[in-house]
Every structure is written in structure tokens, then in C-alpha cells.
C-alpha positions as CSV (number, residue, x, y, z in Angstrom):
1,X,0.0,0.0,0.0
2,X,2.9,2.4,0.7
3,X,4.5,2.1,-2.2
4,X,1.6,1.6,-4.8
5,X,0.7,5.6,-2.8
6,X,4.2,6.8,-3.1
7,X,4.1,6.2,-7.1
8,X,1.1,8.5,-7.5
9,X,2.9,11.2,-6.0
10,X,6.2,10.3,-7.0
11,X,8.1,13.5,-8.1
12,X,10.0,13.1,-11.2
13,X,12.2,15.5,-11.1
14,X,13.3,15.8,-7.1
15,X,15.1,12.9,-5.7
16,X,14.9,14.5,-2.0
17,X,11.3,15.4,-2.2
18,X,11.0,11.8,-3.4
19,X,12.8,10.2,-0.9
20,X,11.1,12.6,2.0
21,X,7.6,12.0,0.6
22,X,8.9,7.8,0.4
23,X,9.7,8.0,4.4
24,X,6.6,9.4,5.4
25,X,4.1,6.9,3.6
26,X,6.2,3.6,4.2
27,X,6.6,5.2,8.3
28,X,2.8,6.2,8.3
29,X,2.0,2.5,7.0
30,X,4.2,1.1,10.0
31,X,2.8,3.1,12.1
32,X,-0.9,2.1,11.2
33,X,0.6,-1.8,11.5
34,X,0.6,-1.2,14.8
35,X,-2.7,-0.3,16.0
36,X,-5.4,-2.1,13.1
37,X,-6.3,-5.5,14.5
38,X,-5.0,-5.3,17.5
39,X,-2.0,-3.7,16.6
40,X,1.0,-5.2,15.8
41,X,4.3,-3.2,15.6
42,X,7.1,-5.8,15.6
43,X,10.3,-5.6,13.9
44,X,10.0,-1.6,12.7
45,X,13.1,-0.5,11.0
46,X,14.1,1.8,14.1
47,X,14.9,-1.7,16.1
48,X,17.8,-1.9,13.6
49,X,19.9,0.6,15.7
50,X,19.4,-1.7,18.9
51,X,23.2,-1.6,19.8
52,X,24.0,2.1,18.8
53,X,22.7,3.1,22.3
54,X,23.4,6.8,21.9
55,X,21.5,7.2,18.7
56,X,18.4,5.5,19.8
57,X,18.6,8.2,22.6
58,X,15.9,10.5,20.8
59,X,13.0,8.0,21.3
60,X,12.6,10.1,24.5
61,X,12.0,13.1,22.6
62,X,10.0,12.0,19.4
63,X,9.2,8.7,19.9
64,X,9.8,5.2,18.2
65,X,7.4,5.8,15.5
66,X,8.8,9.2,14.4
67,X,12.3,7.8,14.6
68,X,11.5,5.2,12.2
69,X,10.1,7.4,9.6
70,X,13.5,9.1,10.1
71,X,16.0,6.4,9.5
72,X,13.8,5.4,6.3
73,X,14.8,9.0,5.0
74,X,18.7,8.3,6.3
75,X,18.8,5.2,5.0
76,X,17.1,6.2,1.7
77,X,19.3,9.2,1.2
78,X,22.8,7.6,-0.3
79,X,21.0,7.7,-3.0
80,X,21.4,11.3,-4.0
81,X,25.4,10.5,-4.4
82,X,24.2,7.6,-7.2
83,X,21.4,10.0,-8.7
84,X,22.1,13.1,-8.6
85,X,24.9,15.2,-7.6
86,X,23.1,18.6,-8.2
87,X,23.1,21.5,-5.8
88,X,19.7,21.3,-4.3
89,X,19.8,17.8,-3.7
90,X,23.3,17.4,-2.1
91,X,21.6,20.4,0.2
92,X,19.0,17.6,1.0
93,X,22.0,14.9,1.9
94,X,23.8,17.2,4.0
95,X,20.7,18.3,5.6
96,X,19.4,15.0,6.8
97,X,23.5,14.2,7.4
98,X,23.4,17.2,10.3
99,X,20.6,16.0,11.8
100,X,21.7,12.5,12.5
101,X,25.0,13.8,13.9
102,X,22.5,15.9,16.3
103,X,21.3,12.6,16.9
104,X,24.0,11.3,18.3
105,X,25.6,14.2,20.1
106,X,22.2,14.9,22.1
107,X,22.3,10.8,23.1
108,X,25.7,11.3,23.9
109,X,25.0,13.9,26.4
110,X,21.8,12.6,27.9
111,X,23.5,9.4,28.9
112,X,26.6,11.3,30.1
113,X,23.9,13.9,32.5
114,X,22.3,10.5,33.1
115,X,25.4,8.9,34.5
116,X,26.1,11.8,37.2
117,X,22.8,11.6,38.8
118,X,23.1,9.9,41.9
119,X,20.8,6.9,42.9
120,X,18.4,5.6,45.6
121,X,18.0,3.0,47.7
122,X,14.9,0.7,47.4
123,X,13.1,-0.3,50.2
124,X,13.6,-3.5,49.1
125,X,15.3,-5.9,46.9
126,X,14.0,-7.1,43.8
127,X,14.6,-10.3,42.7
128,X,14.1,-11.5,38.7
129,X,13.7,-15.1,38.3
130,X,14.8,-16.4,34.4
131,X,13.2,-19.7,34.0
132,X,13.6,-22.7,31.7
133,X,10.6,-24.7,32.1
134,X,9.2,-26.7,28.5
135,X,6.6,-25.4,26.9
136,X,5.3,-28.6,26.3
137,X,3.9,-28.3,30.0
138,X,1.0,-26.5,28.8
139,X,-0.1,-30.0,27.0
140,X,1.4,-32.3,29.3
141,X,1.2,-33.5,32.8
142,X,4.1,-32.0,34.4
143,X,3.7,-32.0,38.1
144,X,2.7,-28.5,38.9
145,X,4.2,-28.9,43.0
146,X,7.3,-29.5,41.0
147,X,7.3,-26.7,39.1
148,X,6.4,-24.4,42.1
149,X,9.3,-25.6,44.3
150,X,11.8,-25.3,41.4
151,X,10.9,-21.8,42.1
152,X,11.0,-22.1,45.6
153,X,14.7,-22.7,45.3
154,X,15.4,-20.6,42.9
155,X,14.2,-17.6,44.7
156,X,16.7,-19.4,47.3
157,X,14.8,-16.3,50.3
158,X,16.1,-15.0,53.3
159,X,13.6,-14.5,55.8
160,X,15.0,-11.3,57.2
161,X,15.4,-9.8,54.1
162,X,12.8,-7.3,52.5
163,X,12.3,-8.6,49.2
164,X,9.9,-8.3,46.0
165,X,10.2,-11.5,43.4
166,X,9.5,-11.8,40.1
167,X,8.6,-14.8,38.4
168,X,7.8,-15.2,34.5
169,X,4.7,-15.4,33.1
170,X,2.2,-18.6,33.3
171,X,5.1,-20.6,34.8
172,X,2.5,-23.1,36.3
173,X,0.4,-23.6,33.9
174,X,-2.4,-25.7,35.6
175,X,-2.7,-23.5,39.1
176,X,-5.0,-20.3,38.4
177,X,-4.9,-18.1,41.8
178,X,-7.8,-19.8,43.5
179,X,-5.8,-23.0,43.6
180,X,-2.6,-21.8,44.6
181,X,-4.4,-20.1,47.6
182,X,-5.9,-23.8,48.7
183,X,-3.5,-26.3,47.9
184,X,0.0,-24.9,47.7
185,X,-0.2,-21.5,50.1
186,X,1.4,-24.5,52.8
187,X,4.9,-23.9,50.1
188,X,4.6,-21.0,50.5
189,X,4.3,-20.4,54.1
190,X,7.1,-22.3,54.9
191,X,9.7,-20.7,52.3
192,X,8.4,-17.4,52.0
193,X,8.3,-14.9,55.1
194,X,6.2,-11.6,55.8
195,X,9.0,-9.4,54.4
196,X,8.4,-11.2,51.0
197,X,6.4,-10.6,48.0
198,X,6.0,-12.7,44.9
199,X,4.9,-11.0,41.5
200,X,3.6,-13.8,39.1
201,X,1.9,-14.3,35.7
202,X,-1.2,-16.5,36.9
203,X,-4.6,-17.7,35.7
204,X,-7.5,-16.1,37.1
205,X,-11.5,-16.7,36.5
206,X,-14.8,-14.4,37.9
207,X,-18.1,-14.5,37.1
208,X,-19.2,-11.2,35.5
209,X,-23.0,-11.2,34.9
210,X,-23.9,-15.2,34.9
211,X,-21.0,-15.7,32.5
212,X,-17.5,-17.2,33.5
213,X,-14.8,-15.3,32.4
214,X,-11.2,-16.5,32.3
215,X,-8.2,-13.5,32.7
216,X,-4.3,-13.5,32.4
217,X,-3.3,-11.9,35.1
218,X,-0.4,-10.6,36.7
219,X,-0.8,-10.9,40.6
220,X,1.1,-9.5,43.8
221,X,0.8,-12.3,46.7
222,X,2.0,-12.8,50.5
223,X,3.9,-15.3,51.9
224,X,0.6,-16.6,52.4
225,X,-0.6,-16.6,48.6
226,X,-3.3,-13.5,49.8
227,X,-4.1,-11.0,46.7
228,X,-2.3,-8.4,47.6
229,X,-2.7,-6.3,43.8
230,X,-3.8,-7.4,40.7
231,X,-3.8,-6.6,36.9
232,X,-5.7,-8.5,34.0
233,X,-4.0,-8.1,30.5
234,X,-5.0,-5.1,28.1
235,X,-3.3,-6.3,24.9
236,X,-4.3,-10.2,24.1
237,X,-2.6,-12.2,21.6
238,X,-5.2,-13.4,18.4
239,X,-5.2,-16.9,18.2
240,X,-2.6,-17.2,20.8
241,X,-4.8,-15.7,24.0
242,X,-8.2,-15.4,22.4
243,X,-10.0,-16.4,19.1
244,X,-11.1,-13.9,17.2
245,X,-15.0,-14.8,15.9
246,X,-14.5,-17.7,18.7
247,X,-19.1,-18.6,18.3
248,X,-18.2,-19.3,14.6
249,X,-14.2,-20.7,14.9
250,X,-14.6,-22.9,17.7
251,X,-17.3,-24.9,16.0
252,X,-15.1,-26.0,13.5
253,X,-12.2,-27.5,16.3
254,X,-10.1,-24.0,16.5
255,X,-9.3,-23.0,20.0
256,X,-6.5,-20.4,21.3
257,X,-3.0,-21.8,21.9
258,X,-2.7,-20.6,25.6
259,X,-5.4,-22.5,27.5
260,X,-7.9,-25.5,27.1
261,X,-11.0,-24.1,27.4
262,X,-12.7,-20.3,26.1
263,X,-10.6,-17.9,25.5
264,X,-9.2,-14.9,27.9
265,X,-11.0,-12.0,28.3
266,X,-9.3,-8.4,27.9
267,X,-9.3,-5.5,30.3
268,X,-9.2,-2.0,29.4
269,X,-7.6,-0.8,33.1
270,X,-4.0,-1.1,34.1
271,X,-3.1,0.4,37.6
272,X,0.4,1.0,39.3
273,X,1.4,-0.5,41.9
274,X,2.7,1.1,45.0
275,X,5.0,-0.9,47.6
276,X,4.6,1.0,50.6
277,X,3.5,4.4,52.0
278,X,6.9,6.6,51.0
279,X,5.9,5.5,47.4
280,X,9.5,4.8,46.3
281,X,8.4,1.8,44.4
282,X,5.4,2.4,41.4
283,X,5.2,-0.3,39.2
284,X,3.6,-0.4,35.8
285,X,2.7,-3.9,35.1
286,X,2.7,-5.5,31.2
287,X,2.6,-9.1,30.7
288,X,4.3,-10.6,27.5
289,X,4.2,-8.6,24.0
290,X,2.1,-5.8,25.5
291,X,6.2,-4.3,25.9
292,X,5.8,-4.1,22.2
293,X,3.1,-1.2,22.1
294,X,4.9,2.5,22.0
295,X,2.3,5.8,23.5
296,X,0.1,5.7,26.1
297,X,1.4,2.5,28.4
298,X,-0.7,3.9,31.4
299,X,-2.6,7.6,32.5
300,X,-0.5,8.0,35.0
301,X,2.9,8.6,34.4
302,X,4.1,8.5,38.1
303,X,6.2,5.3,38.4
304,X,9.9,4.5,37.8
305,X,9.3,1.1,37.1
306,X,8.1,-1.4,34.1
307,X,7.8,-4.7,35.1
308,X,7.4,-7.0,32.2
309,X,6.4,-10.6,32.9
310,X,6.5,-12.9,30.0
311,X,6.7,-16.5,28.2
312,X,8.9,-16.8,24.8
313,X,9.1,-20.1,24.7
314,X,6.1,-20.3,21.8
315,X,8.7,-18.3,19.5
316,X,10.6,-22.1,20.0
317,X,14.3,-21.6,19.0
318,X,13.7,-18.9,16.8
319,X,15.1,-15.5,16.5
320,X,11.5,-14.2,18.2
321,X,13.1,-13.7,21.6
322,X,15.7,-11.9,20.7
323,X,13.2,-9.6,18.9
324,X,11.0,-9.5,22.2
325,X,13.4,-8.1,24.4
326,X,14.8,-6.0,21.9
327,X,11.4,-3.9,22.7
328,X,11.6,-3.1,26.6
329,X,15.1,-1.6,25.8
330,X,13.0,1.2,23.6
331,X,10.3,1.4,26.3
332,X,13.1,2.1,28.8
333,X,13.9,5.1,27.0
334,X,11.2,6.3,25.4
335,X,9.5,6.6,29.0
336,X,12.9,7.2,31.1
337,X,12.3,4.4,33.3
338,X,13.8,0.9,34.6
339,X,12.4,-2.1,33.0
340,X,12.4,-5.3,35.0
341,X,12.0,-8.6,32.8
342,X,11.4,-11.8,33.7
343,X,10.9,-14.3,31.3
344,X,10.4,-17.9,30.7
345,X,12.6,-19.8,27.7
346,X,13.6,-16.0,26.7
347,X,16.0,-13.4,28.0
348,X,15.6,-11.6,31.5
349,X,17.3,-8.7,32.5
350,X,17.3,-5.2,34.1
351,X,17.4,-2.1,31.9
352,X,18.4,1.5,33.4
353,X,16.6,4.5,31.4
354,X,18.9,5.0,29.4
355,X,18.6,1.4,27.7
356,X,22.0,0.4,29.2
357,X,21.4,-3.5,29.9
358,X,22.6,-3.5,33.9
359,X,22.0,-7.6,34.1
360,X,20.5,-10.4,32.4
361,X,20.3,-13.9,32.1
362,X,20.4,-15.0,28.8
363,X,18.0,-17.7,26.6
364,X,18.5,-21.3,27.6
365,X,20.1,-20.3,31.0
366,X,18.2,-20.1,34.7
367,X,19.2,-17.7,37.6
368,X,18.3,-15.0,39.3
369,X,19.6,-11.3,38.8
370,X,18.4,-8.6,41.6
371,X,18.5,-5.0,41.7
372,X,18.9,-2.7,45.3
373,X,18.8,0.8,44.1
374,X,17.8,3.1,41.2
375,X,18.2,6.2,39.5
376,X,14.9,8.8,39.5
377,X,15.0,10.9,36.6
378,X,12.6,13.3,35.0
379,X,9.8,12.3,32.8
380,X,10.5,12.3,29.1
381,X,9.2,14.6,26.3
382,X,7.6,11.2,25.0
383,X,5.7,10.4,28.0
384,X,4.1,13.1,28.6
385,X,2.9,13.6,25.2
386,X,2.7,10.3,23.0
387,X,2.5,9.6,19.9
388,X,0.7,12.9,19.5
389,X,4.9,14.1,18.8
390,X,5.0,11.6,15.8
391,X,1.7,14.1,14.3
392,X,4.3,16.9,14.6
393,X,7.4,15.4,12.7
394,X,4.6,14.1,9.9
395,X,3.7,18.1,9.7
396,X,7.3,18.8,9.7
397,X,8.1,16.1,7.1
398,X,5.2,17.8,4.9
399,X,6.3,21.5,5.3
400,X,9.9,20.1,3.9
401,X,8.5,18.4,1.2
402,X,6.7,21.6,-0.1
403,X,10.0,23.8,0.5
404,X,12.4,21.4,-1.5
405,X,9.7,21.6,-4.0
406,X,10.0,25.3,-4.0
407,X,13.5,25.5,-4.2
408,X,13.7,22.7,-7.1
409,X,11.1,24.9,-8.9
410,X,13.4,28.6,-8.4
């Protein structure tokens, strides 16, 4: 669709106004990939500057979306050298040329401001689990006891110790929060004490006018498995989480990947989380590829930490893990905040602001990595304003195109 658009308003005799006006459509089509049906923005060409932290910097300011239509028109431009070598297009080169070494200088001074602001001391520890448990346990029989005591020991706790753990997504796959309460809360009684907390990725079912309706949840619970906060999912996976037309679908043997029976239901609220009264601890909760969604993550900005629970074992040995986590690096910056990940068959770590990865346990490995203190910084351009800044650079793009136009034309 981008480019069958781009050819009716190709420009025949500009190669700059071509290549601006080519940027804009092909980043406005990304952009639209990522909120029709659900919305799914994986792999935009922005996630090819993952390692060049410094660059990436300016997500904070515009955005990933703007930044994207961007590096089309940097990545486009070489071609002036091969086409053209005329004045008012090498203008054009050496225009978008400044403004990626802009790029770079402003990253390289917001990480260097970031890097002499002191930190702060948690009120407690947080603990990320990284997990290696088969997927195959969602169709099997694997004990779930089993599963729950591997991470038991894992979380290896010290009773005296204030401490908040995090464990993957849908880890135990046959225990929904009713169950864990009942038949396991005499685990966790004995391991766990009243200084602990456990954040976990569980099952969860309510009855909402007559009807049964099953949630993924993620779920803060005592020592003694009582709720203590919970979140149900915004962002659900088609096909994997629910079944889209599921009256019609399900008749003919189709059923979502994630459980045995109807599919999850969505909700539309996600609130933070506070650890105690001081407030030094908001969490923002997102469970598995709802990382993946750059603008409005919550209506309140007031927290200084992501927490992203998550299962990438159904991307198998593929490069889709990789690609995952490659996300909550973004997010990190684009909101100024830690992200805390813990995943299952997929790569956990702990991500400062600035998108400097501070630990992590990578794929096929299981551990624990645990973070005491942070860094409170301001809140980003980005945040505050959304994707309402990617409106601006397409006006921006637009008043360019008109003005090379102009001077093409004198």
C-alpha cells in the first residue's frame, strides 16, 4: 500500500522530495501496523539501531514511530550521491546528514547527564527469576508442585530480608490463583516470610453477569498466597490468548494456543502498583508482548518502574526472543524508566533509562539477577505527550517536502 501511494505522488524531477515523501508513507504504514487489529508493531526498522545506544537516545524526545520514519529517509538518502549530484539535492544529503550527527551528540549527552545523577536505595530488593521450564507443560502432565518448588529454590529467600520476586509469566500452567491459595499456600508459608512478595503471571476466572470469564493476570501475593494487587491483561494475543469470531471458529475445532477451554478476556484498566507508603516503588505492570506497544502505556505517568512478565518459549528456537526483548530496551527510554524482565525460555534482565542493559540472564540459561537501588530521573518529552509528537514530525516532514519543491522549482 505504501509504495503503490508513493508512485502516484512520485516527483519526477526531485530525488529529496521523493525520498522525504517515500519516508513518510512507508513510516505512516508502519505506524498504522501497529494499531489495526489489535495492533501489531514488531520488527520496525528503528529496532535496527538496537546496539547504537546513543543514537536511539531521541525516542525520548519523538518517539519510536517518528524515529523510524527518520531512519527510512537516512537510510534512503545515499542515493542522492548515485542520482544526482546537483546542488539542491546534495543540500538535502547534507541536511538530513546534520541532523543525525545531532542525533548522536544529544544521546551522547543525555547518557553522560544520566550517569552523574546519583541513585536511591529501594526499600527492598527485587529479585528477577529467568526460568527454563518446556513449553510442552501447557499439553502435558508435568507436576505442577514440582514446578512451584523449582521456584522455591530458585528464589533461594532470606527471611530477614525485604524482598519483591518476580517470576515469568504462566510458569504453572495448571494452578489459576484460587488453587494456589488452597493447595500450595502451605509452600509458600514455609519458604516465603512476611517481608516477602512474589509477582507472578497467573490464571485467574470471575463471574461477571452469569458468565464465566477467564483473565491473564499478573498478581502480587504474601507469603501466604493473599491477593495483595492485581492486573488482568490489556493487549491479548489473536489466536494465541483469544480467538477472534471464537461462536463461529470454535465450532469447526479451533481454539487459542494458551489455554484449554474459552478464551481470555481483555481488560481495558492497568493500575500501578505502590510498595509502601513513602511511594519509592510504582510499578507499571505488562505481561508478555504488550512491551511491544509505544504511546500511552498507562494515565498515569508516576512510576519509575516497568515490570514485564513474559513467556517466549512459543517463539521455539527462533530468532523471536531476541526480537521481544529487543522492545523493553525502547520502552526504557522512550519513558525514562527501569524495565524489569522476567521471562520464561527467553532473556531476562534489568534495563536502566537510558537502555544500558545492567544484568541479564540470557536464553536457555536459569538464575536469578536482583536490583537494590535506582536512579529517579525526570519524565520524558515522549511520556508526557505520546505519539501525538510523531503528528508533529509528519507536519514537519510535509512543510519540507513543499519547501524542497520550492526550491527545485526557483
Amino acid at each position: 500500500m505504501a509504495f503503490l501511494i508513493f508512485k502516484f505522488l512520485f516527483f519526477p524531477k526531485g530525488i529529496f522530495t521523493n525520498i522525504l515523501t517515500f519516508s513518510l508513507i512507508l513510516g505512516f504504514f508502519e505506524f498504522i501496523r501497529g494499531l489495526i487489529l489489535s495492533g501489531f508493531p514488531w520488527n520496525l526498522f528503528a529496532y535496527s539501531f538496537l546496539e547504537n545506544i546513543k543514537i536511539i537516545q531521541i525516542t525520548s524526545v519523538v518517539g519510536i514511530y517518528a524515529f523510524n520514519t527518520i531512519l527510512i529517509t537516512f537510510f534512503s538518502v545515499p542515493s542522492i550521491l548515485y542520482l544526482s549530484r546537483k546542488k539542491h539535492e546534495i543540500l538535502g544529503f547534507s541536511f538530513v546528514i546534520v541532523i543525525f550527527i545531532f542525533t548522536y551528540l544529544y544521546g551522547s549527552l543525555k547518557i553522560n547527564d544520566f550517569r552523574k545523577i546519583e541513585s536511591d536505595l529501594l526499600p527492598a530488593e527485587i529479585k528477577i527469576l529467568s526460568t527454563n521450564i518446556p513449553i510442552e507443560r501447557f499439553y502435558s502432565n508435568l507436576d505442577d508442585e514440582k514446578i512451584l518448588i523449582k521456584l522455591i529454590n530458585l528464589s533461594n529467600p532470606n527471611s530477614q530480608d525485604d524482598t519483591i520476586f518476580i517470576w515469568p509469566e504462566g510458569v504453572i500452567p495448571n494452578i489459576n490463583l484460587r488453587s494456589l491459595k488452597f493447595e500450595y499456600d502451605y509452600l509458600l508459608k514455609k519458604s516465603f516470610s512476611k517481608n516477602h512478595r512474589i509477582i507472578l503471571g497467573i490464571n485467574d476466572d470471575i463471574f461477571e453477569n452469569g458468565e464465566k470469564k477467564f483473565y491473564n493476570s499478573f498478581s502480587i501475593i504474601d507469603n501466604e498466597a493473599n491477593l495483595i494487587y492485581q492486573y488482568y491483561k490489556n493487549k491479548l494475543v489473536p489466536f494465541g490468548e483469544f480467538l477472534p469470531l471464537e461462536n463461529i471458529l470454535s465450532k469447526i475445532g479451533l481454539r487459542s494456543l494458551t489455554n484449554n477451554y474459552q478464551s481470555y478476556s481483555a481488560s481495558t484498566e492497568r493500575k500501578l502498583f505502590e510498595l509502601n507508603e513513602k511511594k519509592t516503588i510504582k510499578m507499571l505492570p505488562l505481561i508478555c508482548y504488550e512491551i511491544i506497544y509505544s504511546g500511552k502505556l498507562s494515565d498515569d505517568n508516576d512510576y519509575n518502574i516497568i515490570v514485564n512478565i513474559s513467556e517466549d518459549g512459543w517463539f521455539g528456537s527462533s530468532v523471536g526472543p531476541y526480537q521481544h526483548f529487543a522492545h523493553s530496551i525502547f520502552r526504557s527510554i522512550e519513558y525514562g524508566k527501569y524495565t524489569l524482565r522476567s521471562a520464561n525460555n527467553g532473556i531476562s534482565a534489568i534495563i536502566d533509562p537510558s537502555g544500558a542493559i545492567l544484568d541479564m540472564v540470557n536464553i536457555g540459561n536459569e538464575g536469578v539477577i536482583s536490583i537494590k537501588e535506582i536512579v529517579n530521573v525526570d519524565k520524558t518529552i515522549f511520556s508526557t505527550y505520546g505519539n501525538k509528537i510523531y503528528f508533529l514530525i509528519i507536519l514537519l516532514y510535509i512543510f519540507f517536502i513543499f519547501s524542497f519543491k520550492k526550491i527545485k522549482n526557483e
